[in-house]
DRENMITI-177330 format. One record per residue (C-alpha): residue number from 1; residue in three letters; x, y, z. Coordinates in steps of 0.25 Angstrom, whole numbers, always signed. Example, Ala and Ser with C-alpha at 12.3 -4.5 7.8 and 13.67 -1.06 7.14 Angstrom:
<sites>
- i:aa:u:v:w
- 1:Ala:+49:-18:+31
- 2:Ser:+55:-4:+29
</sites>
This chain:
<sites>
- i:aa:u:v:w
- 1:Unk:-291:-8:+382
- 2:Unk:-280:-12:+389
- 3:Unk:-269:-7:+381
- 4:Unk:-254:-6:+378
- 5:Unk:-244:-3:+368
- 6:Unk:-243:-20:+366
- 7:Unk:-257:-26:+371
- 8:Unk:-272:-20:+369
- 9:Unk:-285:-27:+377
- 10:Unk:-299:-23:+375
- 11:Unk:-309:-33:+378
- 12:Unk:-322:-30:+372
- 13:Unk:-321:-18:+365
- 14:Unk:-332:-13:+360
- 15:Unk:-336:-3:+350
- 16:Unk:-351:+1:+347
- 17:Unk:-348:+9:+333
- 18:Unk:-342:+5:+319
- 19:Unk:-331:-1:+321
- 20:Unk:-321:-2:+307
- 21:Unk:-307:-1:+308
- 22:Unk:-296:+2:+296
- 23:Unk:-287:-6:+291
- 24:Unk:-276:-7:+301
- 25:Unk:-265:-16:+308
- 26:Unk:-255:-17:+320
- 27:Unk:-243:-23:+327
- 28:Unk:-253:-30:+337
- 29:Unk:-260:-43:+336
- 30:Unk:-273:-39:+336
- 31:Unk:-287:-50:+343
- 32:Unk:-300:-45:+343
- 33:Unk:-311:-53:+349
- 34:Unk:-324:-48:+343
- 35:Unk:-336:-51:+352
- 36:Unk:-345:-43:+345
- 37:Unk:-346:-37:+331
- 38:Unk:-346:-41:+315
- 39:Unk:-340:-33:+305
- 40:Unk:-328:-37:+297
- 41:Unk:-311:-38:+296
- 42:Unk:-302:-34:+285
- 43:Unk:-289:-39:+284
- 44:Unk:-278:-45:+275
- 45:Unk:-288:-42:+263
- 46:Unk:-301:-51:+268
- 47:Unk:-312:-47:+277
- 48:Unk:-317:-55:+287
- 49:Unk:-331:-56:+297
- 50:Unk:-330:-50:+311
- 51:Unk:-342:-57:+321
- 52:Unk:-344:-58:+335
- 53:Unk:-333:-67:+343
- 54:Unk:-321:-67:+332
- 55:Unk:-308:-65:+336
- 56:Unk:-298:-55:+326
- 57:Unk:-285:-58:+325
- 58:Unk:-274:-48:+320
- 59:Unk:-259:-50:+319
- 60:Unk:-250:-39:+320
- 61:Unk:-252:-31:+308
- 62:Unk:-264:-36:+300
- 63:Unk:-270:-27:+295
- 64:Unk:-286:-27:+298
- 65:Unk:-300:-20:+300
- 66:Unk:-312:-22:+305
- 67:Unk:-325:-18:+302
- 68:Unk:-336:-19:+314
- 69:Unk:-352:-15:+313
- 70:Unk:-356:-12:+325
- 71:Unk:-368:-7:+332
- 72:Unk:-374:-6:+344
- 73:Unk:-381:-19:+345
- 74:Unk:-367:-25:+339
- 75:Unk:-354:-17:+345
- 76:Unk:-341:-22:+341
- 77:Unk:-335:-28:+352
- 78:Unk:-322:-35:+354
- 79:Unk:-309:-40:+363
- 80:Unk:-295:-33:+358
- 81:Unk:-282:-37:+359
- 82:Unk:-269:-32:+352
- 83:Unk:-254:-34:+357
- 84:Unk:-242:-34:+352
- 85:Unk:-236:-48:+347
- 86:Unk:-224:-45:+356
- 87:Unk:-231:-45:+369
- 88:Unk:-231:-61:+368
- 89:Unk:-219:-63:+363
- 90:Unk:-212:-66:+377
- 91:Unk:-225:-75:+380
- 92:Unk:-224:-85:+368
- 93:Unk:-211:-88:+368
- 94:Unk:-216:-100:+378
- 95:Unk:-227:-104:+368
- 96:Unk:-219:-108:+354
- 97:Unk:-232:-112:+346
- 98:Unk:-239:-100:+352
- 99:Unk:-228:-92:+348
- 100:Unk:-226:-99:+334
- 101:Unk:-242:-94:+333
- 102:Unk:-242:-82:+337
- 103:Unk:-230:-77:+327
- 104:Unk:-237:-83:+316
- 105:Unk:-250:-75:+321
- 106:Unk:-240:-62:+321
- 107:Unk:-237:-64:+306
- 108:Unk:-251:-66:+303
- 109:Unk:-247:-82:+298
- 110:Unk:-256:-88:+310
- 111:Unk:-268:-96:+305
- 112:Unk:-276:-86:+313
- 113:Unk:-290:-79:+307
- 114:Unk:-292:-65:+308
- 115:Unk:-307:-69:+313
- 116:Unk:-309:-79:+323
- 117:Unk:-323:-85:+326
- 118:Unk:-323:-83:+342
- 119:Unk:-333:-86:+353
- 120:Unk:-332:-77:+365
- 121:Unk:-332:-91:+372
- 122:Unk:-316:-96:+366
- 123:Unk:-303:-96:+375
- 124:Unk:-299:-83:+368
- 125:Unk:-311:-73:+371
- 126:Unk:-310:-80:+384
- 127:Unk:-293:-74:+386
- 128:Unk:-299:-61:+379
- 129:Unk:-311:-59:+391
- 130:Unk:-302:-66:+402
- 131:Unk:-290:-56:+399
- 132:Unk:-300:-42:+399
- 133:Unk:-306:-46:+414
- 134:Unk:-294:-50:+419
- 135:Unk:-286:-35:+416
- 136:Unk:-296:-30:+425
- 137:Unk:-288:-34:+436
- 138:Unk:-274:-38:+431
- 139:Unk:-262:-31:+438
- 140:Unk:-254:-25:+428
- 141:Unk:-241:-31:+432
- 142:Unk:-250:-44:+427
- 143:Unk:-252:-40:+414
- 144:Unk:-243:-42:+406
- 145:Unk:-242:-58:+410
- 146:Unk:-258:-59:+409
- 147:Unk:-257:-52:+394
- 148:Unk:-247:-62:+389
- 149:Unk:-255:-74:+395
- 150:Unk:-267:-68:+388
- 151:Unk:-261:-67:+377
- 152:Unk:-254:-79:+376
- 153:Unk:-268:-86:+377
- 154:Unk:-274:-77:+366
- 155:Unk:-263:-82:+357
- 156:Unk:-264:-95:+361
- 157:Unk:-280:-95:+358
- 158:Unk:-277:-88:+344
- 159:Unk:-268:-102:+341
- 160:Unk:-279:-110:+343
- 161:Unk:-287:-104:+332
- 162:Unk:-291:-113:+322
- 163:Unk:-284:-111:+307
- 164:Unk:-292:-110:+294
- 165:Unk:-302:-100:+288
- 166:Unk:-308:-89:+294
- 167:Unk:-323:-90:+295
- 168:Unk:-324:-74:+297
- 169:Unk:-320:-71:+280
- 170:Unk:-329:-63:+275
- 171:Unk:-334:-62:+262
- 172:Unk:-337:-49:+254
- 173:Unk:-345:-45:+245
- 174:Unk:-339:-50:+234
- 175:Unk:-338:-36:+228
- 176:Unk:-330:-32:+240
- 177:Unk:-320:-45:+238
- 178:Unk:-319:-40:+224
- 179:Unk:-313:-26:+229
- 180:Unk:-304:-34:+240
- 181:Unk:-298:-43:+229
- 182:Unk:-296:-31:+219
- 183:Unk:-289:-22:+231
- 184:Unk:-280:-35:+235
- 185:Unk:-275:-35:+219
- 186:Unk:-273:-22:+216
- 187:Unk:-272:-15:+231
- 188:Unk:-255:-13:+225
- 189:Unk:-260:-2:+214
- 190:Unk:-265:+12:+215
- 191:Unk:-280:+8:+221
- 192:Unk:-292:+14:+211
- 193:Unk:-307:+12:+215
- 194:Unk:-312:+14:+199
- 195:Unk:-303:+0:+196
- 196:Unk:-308:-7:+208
- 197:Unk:-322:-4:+206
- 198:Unk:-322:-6:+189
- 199:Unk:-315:-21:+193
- 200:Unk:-327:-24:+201
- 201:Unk:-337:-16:+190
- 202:Unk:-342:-7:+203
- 203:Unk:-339:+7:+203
- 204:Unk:-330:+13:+212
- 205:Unk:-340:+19:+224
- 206:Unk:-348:+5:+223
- 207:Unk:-334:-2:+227
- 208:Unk:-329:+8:+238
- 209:Unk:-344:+8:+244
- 210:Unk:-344:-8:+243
- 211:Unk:-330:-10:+249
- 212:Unk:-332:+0:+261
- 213:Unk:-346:-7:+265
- 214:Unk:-343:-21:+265
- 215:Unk:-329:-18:+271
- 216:Unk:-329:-5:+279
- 217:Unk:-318:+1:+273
- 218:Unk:-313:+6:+259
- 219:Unk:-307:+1:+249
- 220:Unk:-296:+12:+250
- 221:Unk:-293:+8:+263
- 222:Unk:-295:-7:+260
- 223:Unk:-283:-8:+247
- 224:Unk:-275:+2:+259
- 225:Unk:-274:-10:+268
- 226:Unk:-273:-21:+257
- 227:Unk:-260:-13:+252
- 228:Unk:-255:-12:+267
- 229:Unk:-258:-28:+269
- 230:Unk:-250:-32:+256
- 231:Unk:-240:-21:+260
- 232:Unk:-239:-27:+274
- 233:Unk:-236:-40:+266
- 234:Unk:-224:-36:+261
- 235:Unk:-218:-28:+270
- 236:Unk:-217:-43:+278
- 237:Unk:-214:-51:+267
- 238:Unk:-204:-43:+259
- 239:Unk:-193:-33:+262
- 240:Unk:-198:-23:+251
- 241:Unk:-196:-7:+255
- 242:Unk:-209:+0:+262
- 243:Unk:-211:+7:+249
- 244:Unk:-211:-4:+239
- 245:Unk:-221:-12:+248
- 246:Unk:-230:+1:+247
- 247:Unk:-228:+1:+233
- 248:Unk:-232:-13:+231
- 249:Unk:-245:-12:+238
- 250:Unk:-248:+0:+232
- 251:Unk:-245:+13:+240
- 252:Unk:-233:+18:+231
- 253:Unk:-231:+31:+242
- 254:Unk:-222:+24:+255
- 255:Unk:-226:+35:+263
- 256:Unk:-240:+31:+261
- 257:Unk:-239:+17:+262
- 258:Unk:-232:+20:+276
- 259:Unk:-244:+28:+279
- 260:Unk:-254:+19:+274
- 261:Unk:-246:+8:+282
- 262:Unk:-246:+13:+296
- 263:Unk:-259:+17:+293
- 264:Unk:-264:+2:+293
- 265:Unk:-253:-6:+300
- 266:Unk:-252:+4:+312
- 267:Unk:-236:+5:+307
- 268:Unk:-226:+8:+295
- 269:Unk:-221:-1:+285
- 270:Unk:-208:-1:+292
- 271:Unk:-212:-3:+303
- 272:Unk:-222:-15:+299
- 273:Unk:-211:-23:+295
- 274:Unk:-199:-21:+304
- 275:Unk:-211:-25:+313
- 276:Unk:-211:-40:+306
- 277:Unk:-197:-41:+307
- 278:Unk:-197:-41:+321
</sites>
């Protein structure tokens, strides 16, 4: 991977083992180009399908995971890229509506899906390929002109994707849509198993089990990150004191919803928001 503090590169990654991520987020715009692999994505309380050739996209700070099967006669294999918004900021200011774009994709209020059907053949995979061959051989007082003019064309690729429902949703088990809709009402009180599983007429291990099969996660962790998204909410929507947004989704202890915070967003609360101000 070629890497810095700003700007990560990896064409065709691949893993050849499970692959399943927690719930986490960071300060990076985040596109992941799958060339092989099926599993599933989790983010702002849906789940959608992972297939060969889709593109992910990830603002800064969504929070998201991913869930891939893999096996030797299918490995997981995919392009990454993450960089810090303000490496382009320099680069757009020439480029008003692909500026406009892009700081509507940073707020996550772009008409972008998180899954993008994708063939290997498109403009975009072709900038992902043509970027990786050409490092081989760029000079390093070249790089950074060549990463803004890959970048620029990546953004300017993203625009040009068409508006409207993702085709990638997935639909659960009804069951297990049942134990998402429960979490998303009640994820702001004290979380109990026995209430979740006597609302659904299951018990409490048949639930857990359910969950953690069809999602690859638990359900623990999964009203964890449903709190941290509602938290991360309001902490750009209001002005409320870092303790009072913990106790409004549920984690009463402000140390511990620090702690649970910069567990999933990769930073504190504070930090989270003075970071939106910007």
């Amino acid at each position: 991977m070629l890497q810095a503090k700003w700007f990560q590169y990896e064409y065709r990654r691949t893993s050849t083992e499970y692959f399943r991520e927690v719930f986490h987020a960071h300060s990076q715009l985040e596109l992941t180009y799958v060339h092989e692999g099926r599993g599933l994505l989790i983010l702002d309380g849906k789940s959608y399908s992972i297939e060969p050739n889709t593109l992910l996209v990830f603002p800064p700070f969504q929070m998201h995971r991913i869930q891939i099967q893999v096996t030797e006669e299918e490995p997981f294999i995919r392009s990454v890229l993450l960089f810090e918004p303000a490496v382009l900021h320099g680069y757009l200011n020439d480029f008003p509506s692909l500026k406009g774009f892009f700081q509507r994709l940073m707020l996550q209020q772009a008409n972008v899906h998180p899954v993008n059907a994708m063939a290997e053949t498109e403009p975009f995979v072709a900038l992902l390929r043509q970027f990786s061959t050409s490092m081989a051989s760029m000079r390093e007082a070249e790089f950074e002109e060549n990463m803004g003019v890959f970048l620029l064309s990546l953004v300017h690729q993203l625009k040009q994707s068409p508006d409207g429902e993702s085709a990638f949703l997935k639909k659960h088990n009804h069951r297990v849509e049942d134990i998402m809709g429960w979490i998303e009402k009640h994820y702001m009180e004290p979380f109990r198993l026995e209430e979740l599983a006597s609302e659904l007429h299951l018990s409490p291990y048949h639930v857990a089990h359910l969950f953690k099969e069809s999602t690859g996660t638990t359900i623990v962790a999964y009203t964890q990150a449903t709190r941290i998204r509602h938290a991360c909410s309001l902490l750009r929507k209001t002005a409320l004191p870092l303790s009072e947004v913990g106790y409004r989704v549920g984690i009463g202890n402000p140390s511990y919803f620090s702690k649970i915070f910069r567990q999933i967003m990769g930073v504190a609360p504070l930090s989270y928001r003075q970071h939106l101000i910007k």
